[in-house]
C-alpha positions in Angstrom: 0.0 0.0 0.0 1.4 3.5 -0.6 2.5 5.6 2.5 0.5 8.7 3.2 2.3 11.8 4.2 0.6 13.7 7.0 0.7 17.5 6.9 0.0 19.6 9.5 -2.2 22.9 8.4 -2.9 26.0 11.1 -6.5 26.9 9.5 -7.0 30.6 11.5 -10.5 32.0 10.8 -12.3 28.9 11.0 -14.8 30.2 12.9 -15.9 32.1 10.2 -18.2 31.7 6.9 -15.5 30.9 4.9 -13.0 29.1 6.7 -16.1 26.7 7.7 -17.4 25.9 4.8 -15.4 26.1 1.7 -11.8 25.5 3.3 -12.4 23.1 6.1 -15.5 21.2 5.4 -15.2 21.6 1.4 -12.0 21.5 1.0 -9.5 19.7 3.8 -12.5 17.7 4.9 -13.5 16.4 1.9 -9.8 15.9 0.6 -9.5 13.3 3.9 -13.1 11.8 3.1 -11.8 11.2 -0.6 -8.6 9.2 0.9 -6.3 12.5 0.0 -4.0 13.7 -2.7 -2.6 11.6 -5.2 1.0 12.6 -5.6 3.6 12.1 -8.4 5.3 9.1 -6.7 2.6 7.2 -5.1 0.9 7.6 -1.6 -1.7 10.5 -1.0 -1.0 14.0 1.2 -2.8 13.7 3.9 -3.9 17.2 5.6 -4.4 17.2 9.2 -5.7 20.3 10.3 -5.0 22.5 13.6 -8.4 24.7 14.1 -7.4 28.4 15.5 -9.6 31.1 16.4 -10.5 33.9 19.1 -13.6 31.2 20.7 -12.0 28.5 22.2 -16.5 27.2 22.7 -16.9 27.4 19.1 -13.5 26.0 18.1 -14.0 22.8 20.5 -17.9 22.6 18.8 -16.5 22.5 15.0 -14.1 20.4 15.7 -16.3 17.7 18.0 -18.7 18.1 15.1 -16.4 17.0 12.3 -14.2 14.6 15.1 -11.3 16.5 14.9 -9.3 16.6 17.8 -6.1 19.9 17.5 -7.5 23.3 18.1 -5.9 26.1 19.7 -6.4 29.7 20.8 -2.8 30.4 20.5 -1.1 31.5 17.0 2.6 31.5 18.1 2.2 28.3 20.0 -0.1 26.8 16.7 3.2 27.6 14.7 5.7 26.3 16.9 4.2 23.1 16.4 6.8 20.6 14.4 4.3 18.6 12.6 2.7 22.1 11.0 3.9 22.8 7.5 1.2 25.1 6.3 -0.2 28.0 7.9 -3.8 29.0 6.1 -5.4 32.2 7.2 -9.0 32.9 6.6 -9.5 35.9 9.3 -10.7 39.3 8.5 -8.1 41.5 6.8 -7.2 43.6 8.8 -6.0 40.5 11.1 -4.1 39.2 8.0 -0.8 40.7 7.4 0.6 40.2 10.9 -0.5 36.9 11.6 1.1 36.0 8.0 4.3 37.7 9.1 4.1 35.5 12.2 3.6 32.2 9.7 6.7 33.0 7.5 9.1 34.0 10.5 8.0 30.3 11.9 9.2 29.1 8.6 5.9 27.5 7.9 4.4 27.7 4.1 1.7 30.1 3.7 -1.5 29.9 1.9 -4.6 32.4 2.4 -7.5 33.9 1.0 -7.4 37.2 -0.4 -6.9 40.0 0.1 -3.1 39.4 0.3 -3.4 42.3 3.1 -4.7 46.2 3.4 -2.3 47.9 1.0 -0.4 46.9 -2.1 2.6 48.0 0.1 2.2 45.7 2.7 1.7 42.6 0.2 4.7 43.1 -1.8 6.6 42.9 1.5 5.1 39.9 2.3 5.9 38.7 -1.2 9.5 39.4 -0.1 9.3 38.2 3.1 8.0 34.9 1.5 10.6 34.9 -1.0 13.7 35.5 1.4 12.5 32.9 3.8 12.2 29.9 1.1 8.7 29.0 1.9 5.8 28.3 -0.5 3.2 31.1 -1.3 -0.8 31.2 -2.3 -3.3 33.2 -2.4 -7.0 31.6 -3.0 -8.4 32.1 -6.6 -11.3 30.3 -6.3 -13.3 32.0 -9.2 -10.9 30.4 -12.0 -11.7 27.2 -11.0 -15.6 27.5 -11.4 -17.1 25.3 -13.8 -18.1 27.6 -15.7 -15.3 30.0 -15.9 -13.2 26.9 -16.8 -15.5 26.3 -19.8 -15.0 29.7 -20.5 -11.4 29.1 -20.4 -11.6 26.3 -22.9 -13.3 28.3 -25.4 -10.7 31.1 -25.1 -7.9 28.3 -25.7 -9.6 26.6 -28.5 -10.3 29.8 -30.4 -14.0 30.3 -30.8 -14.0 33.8 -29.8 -11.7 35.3 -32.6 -10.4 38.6 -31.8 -11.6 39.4 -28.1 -13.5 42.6 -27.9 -15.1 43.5 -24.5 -16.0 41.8 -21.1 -19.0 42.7 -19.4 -19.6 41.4 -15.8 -22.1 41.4 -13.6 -21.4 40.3 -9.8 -23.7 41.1 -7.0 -26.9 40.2 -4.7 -29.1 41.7 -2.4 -27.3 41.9 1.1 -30.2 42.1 3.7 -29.7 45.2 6.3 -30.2 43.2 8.9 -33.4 44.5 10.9 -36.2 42.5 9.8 -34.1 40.0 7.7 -30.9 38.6 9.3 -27.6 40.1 6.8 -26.1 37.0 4.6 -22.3 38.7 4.7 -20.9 39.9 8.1 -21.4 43.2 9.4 -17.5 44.4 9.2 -18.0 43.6 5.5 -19.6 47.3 5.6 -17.1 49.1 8.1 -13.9 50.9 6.9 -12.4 50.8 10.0 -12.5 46.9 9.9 -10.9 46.7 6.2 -14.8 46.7 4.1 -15.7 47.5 1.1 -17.0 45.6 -1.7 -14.0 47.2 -3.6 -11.5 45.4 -1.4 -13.3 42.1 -1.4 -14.1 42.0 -5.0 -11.1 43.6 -7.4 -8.6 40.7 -6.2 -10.9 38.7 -7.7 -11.3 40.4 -10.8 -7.5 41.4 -11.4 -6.7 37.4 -11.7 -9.8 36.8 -13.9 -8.9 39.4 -16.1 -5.5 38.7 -16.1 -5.2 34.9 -16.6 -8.4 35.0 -19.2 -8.2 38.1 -21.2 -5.0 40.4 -20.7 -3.3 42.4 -17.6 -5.3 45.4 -16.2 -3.8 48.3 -17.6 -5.5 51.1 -16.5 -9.2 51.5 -14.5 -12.1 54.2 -14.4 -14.1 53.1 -11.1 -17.1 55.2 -9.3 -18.3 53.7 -6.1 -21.4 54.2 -4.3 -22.4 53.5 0.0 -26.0 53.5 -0.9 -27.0 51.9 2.6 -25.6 53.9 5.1 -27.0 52.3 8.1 -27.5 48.3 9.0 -27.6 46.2 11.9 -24.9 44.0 13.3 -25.2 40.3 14.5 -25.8 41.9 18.2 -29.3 43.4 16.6 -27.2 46.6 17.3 -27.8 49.4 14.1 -24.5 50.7 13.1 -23.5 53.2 10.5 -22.0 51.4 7.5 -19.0 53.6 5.7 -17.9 51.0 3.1 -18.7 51.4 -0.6 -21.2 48.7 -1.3 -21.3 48.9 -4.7 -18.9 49.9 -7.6 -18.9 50.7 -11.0 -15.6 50.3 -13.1 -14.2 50.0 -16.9 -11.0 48.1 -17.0 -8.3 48.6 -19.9 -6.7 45.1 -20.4 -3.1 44.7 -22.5 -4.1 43.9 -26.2 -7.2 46.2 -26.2 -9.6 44.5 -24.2 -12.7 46.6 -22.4 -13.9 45.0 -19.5 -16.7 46.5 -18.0 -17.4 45.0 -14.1 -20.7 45.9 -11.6 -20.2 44.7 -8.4 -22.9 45.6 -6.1 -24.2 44.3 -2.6 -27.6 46.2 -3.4 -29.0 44.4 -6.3 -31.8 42.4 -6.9 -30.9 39.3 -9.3 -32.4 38.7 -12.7 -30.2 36.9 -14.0 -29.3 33.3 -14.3 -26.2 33.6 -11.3 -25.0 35.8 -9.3 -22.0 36.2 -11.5 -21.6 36.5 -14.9 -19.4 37.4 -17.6 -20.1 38.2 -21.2 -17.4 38.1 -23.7 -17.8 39.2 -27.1 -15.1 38.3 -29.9 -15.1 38.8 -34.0 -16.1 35.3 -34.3 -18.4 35.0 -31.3 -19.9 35.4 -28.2 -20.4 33.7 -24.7 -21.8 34.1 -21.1 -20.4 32.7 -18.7 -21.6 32.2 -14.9 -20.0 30.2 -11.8 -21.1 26.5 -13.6 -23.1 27.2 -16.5 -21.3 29.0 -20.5 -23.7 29.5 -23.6 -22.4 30.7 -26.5 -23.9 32.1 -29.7 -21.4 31.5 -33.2 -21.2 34.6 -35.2 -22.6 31.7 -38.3 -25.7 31.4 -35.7 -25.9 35.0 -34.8 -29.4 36.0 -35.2 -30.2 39.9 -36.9 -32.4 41.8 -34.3 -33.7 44.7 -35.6 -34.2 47.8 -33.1 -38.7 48.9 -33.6 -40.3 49.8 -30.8 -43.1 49.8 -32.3 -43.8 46.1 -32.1 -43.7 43.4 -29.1 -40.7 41.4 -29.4 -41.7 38.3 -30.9 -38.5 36.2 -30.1 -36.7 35.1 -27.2 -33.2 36.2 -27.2 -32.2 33.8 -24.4 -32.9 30.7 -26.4 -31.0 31.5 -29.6 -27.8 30.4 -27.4 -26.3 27.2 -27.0 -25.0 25.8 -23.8 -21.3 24.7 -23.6 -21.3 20.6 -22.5 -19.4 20.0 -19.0 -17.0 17.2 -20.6 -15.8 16.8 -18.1 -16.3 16.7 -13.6 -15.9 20.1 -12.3 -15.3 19.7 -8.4 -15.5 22.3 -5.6 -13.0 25.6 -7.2 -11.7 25.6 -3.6 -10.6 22.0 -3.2 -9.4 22.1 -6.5 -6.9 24.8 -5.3 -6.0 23.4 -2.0 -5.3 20.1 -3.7 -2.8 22.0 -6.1 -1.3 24.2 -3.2 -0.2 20.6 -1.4 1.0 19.3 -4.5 3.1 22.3 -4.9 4.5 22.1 -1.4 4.8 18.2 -1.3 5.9 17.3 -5.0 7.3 21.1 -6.2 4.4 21.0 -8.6 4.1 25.0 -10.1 1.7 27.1 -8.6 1.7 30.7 -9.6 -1.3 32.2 -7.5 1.6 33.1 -5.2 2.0 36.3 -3.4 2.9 38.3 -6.0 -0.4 37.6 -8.0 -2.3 38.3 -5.1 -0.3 42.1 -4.5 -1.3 42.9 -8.0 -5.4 42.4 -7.0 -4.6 44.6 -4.3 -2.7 47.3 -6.3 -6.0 47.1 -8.7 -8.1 47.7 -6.0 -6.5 50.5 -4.1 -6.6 52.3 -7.8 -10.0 51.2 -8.4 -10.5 53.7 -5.1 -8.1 56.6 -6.1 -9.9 56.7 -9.1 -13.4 56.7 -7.7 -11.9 59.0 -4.8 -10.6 61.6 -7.1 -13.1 61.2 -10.4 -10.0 60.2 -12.8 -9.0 57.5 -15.2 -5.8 55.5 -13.1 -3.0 53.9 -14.6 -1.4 50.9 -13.0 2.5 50.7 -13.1 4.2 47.3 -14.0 3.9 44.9 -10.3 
């Protein structure tokens, strides 16, 4: 039988929406329950995590709950730990950057959501940091390994699209306020003070989706909005909420590429997801969404003719044609984590490193100048 290799993995934030369900339960969990990760050589990696949090209650619930036995209230003691490899941080950002620092001086490899940290600044020196001390690197970009951005992915590769034209986007939901309907996204989401803002949490993303799909960001017009300036907390406490909810930006991409993003928590869905992305070439079209791509051929392209005069007769939605899976898409999460170990167990390549996630951050903090200040911004190179 083929040994497994153990790894020990500090998952900080667990407490939280995130690290809960997509990285423990989704990801680490479901990697054990699947026997592991197949590496080059044989055997499986086999992650054994080390729960830490503030809550020492609701640590010793999750982890009684999923029979896991290490949790612990103490970072520095967490780290000190022989058997941990891999530090993972899923806490609120502004908690980020110096529990990272602690993880790299501790020699452990690092892996974490995004953002990298508060200021473009502060994640290149953690790229450095990272760098200088030898250890692995990753920042979580779950979004390119959605089925359907995959899909997209594969058209893009094959061809179909021609010459790429625009991107239009669409990202967004309504986020309850939290009196008569409990809020869906925490309340420091909506604080500045606690490192909110949906221009923060959403313009990583969109830096490596444009980047790795169509063409590095260039240069970006943004306006943002707080249209709900006051919500309640999870005490049932009303607070006043400072953080743009909501943002409006055009993205140049290398190669000429317009990408035109909406990301709003105060929208009401009509649409088929809660993301999507349209992509318009010379040769054809697509929308894509987190699992589902249609596409439209320009040989299939249909000639609508602007009169309104007359009820539209047609129904635009079903002259497109929906991309086959070919293949099993599993969770984008677990699909990351699995690469992350295969990169720090096997040397497998894995560049969603630090310095991919320090450009998402540069993007957003000019996505704000340029909403602060009502100008077009041009990013220098990373």
């Amino acid at each position: 039988m083929a040994a497994r290799r153990s790894i020990g993995i500090v998952v900080n934030g667990v407490t939280g929406r995130m690290g809960y369900r997509q990285h423990l339960v989704r990801s680490l969990l479901a990697i054990r329950d699947q026997g592991g990760v197949p590496l080059a050589g044989g055997g499986h990696v086999w992650p054994e995590p080390i729960l830490v949090g503030r809550d020492p209650d609701k640590l010793a619930a999750i982890a009684a709950r999923h029979g896991l036995t290490e949790w612990a209230t103490d970072l520095d003691a967490a780290l000190a730990r022989p058997d941990v490899e891999i530090y993972f941080d899923a806490q609120v950002t502004a908690q980020r950057e110096k529990a990272i620092r602690q993880a790299i001086a501790a020699g452990k490899h690092v892996y974490t959501e995004k953002p990298l940290a508060e200021s473009s600044a502060a994640s290149l020196e953690l790229a450095e940091l990272a760098t200088a001390a030898g250890v692995s690197n990753g920042v979580v970009q779950d979004k390119l390994f959605l089925p359907g951005l995959r899909k997209l992915k594969r058209l893009i590769d094959g061809g179909f699209f021609g010459r790429i034209l625009s991107v239009r986007g669409e990202f967004g939901y309504w986020v309850f306020e939290g009196d008569w309907q409990v809020a869906q996204r925490p309340s420091w989401n909506y604080r500045l003070a606690d490192g909110g803002g949906i221009v923060m949490d959403m313009f990583p993303h969109w830096n490596y989706v444009l980047e790795e799909l169509f063409g590095e960001v260039r240069a970006v017009r943004c306006t943002t909005a707080t249209h709900i300036t006051s919500r309640v907390d999870e005490r049932g406490e009303t607070y006043v909420a400072d953080a743009d909810d909501a943002a409006y930006a055009i993205f140049e991409l290398a190669g000429g590429v317009v990408a035109q993003l909406n990301s709003s928590w105060t929208v009401r869905v009509n649409r088929d997801e809660l993301v999507e992305f349209q992509v318009d070439g010379t040769e054809g079209s697509a929308v894509a969404g987190l699992r589902g791509c249609k596409i439209q051929h320009r040989a299939t392209t249909p000639k609508p003719v602007w009169n309104p005069d007359l009820p539209v007769t047609e129904s635009f939605r079903d002259q497109w044609t929906e991309v086959p899976d070919n293949d099993e898409f599993d969770n984008g999460f677990k699909v990351q984590w699995e690469a992350f170990l295969r990169h720090v167990v096997d040397g497998e390549p894995f560049h969603w490193d630090f310095a991919s996630g320090a450009r998402g951050v540069r993007l957003a903090e000019a996505g704000l100048e340029s909403a602060r200040d009502g100008h077009r911004v041009v990013l220098g190179d990373a």
